[in-house]
ZAMARGU-4260 file (C-alpha; in steps of 0.2 Angstrom, whole numbers, plus 5000, padded with zeros to 4 digits):
<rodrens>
0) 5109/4927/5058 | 5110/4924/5076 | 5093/4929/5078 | 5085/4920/5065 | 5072/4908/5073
5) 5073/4895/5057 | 5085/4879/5058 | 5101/4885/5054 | 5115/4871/5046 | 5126/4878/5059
10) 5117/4875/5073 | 5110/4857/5073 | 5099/4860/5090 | 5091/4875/5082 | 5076/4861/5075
15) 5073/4856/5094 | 5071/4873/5098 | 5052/4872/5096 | 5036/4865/5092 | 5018/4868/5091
20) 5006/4856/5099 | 4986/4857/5091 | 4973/4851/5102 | 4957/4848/5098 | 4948/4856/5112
25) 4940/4874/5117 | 4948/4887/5130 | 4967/4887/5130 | 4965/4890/5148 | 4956/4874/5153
30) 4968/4863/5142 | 4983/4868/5151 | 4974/4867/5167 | 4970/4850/5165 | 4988/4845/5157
35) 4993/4851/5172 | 4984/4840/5183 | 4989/4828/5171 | 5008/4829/5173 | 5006/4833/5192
40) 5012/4851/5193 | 5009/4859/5206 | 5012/4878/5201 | 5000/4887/5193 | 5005/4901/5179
45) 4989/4901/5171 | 4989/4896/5153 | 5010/4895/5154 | 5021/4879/5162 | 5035/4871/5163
50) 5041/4853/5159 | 5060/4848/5159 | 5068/4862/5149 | 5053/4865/5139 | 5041/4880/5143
55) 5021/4877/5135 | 5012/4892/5136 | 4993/4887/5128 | 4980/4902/5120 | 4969/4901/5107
60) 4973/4894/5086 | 4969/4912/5077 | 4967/4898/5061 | 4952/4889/5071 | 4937/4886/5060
65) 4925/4882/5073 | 4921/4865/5062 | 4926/4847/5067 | 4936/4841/5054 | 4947/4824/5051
70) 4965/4826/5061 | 4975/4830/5045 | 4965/4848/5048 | 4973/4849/5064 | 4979/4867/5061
75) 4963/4872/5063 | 4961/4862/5081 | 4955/4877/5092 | 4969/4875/5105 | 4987/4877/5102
80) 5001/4875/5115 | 5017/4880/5108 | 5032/4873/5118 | 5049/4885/5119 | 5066/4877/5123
85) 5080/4890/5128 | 5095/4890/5115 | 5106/4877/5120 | 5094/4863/5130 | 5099/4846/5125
90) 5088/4838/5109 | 5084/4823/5117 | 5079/4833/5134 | 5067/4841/5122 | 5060/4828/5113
95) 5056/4820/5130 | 5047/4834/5138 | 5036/4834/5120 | 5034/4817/5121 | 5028/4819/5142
100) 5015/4832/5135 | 5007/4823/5122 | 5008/4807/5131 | 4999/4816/5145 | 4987/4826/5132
105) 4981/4808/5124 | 4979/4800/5143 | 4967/4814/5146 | 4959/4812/5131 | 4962/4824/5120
110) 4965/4822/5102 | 4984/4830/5100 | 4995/4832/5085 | 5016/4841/5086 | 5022/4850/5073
115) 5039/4854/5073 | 5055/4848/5063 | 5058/4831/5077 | 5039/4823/5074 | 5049/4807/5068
120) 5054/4807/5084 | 5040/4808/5095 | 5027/4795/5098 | 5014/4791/5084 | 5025/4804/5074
125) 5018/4817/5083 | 5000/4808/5084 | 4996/4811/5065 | 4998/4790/5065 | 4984/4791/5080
130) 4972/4796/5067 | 4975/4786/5050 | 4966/4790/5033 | 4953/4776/5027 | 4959/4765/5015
135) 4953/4773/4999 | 4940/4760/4988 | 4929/4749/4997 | 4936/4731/5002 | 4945/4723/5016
140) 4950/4736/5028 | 4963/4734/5039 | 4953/4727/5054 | 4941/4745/5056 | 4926/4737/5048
145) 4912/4745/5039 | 4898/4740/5051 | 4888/4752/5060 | 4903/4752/5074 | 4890/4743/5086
150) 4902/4726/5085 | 4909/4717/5095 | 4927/4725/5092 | 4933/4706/5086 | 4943/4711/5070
155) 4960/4713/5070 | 4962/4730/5073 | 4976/4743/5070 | 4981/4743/5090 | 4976/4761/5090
160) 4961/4758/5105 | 4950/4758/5095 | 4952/4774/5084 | 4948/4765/5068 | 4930/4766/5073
165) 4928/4783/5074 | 4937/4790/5060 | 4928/4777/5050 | 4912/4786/5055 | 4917/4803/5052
170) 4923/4798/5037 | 4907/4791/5032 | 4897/4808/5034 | 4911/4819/5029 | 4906/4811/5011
175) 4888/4809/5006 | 4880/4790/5001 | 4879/4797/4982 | 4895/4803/4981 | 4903/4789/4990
180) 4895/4777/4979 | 4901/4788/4962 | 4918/4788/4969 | 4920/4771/4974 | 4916/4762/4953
</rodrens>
């Protein structure tokens, strides 16, 4: 089985060995481009770099639907960068240069989400905890509010910057008023 690409009980590296980063944003190219930037790089491989021992080579999600969709359907993100380690390249030497891209990702603005067998181990768990579910059932939320979003920002807030807002919205037209309202008795 030394060629097998799954973790492997004998190898305890093998899980840092790679992980897929989805971002939700068109052309592969550009993302990388601006990730680039981002990280201060200087060379230029096209949609390929290099961080620490990580290589991230970005092209396009063959599962993108082409539809906005809440983060838990971040598979379907349009952009995926997967990140390669060569066999032998230190976990925690890994896990940083994940953690560098993503952290650089979210500062550019892009909405980002790791998968791979370490996501406990990145920030946000990978960014899934960047975009939380609405509480189920109406009542008090945990600082979001379920105004208009035109407040003053005053509530307690879930110290995400402000994400609570906009998830609350698309939650809000992801289910119809009559359904919502059938749902929620």
């Amino acid at each position: 089985m030394t060629n097998d690409r799954g973790p492997s009980p004998l190898d305890p590296d093998s899980a840092y060995s790679d992980a897929s980063i989805y971002v939700d944003a068109e052309a592969a190219p550009r993302v990388v481009g601006r990730l680039r930037d981002l990280l201060g790089l200087v060379e230029d491989d096209g949609t390929e770099l290099v961080v620490g021992p990580v290589r991230v080579e970005g092209e396009p999600n063959g599962y993108a639907t082409g539809q906005r969709s809440h983060p838990f359907g971040f598979l379907q993100w349009p952009t995926v960068l997967e990140c390669e380690a060569p066999a032998g390249a230190p976990a925690e030497e890994v896990v940083q240069a994940v953690t560098a891209v993503l952290e650089a990702l979210w500062l550019g603005g892009f909405k980002a989400v790791a998968a791979c067998d370490f996501e406990d181990e990145l920030p946000a768990h990978g960014g899934i905890d960047k975009y939380p579910l609405p509480a189920s059932g109406s009542g008090s939320g945990s600082g979001s509010g379920s105004g208009s979003g035109s407040g003053s920002g005053s509530g307690s807030g879930s110290g995400s910057g402000g994400a609570g807002t906009s998830v609350t919205s698309w939650w809000r037209n992801l289910i119809s008023p009559g359904k919502r309202k059938d749902r929620m008795l």
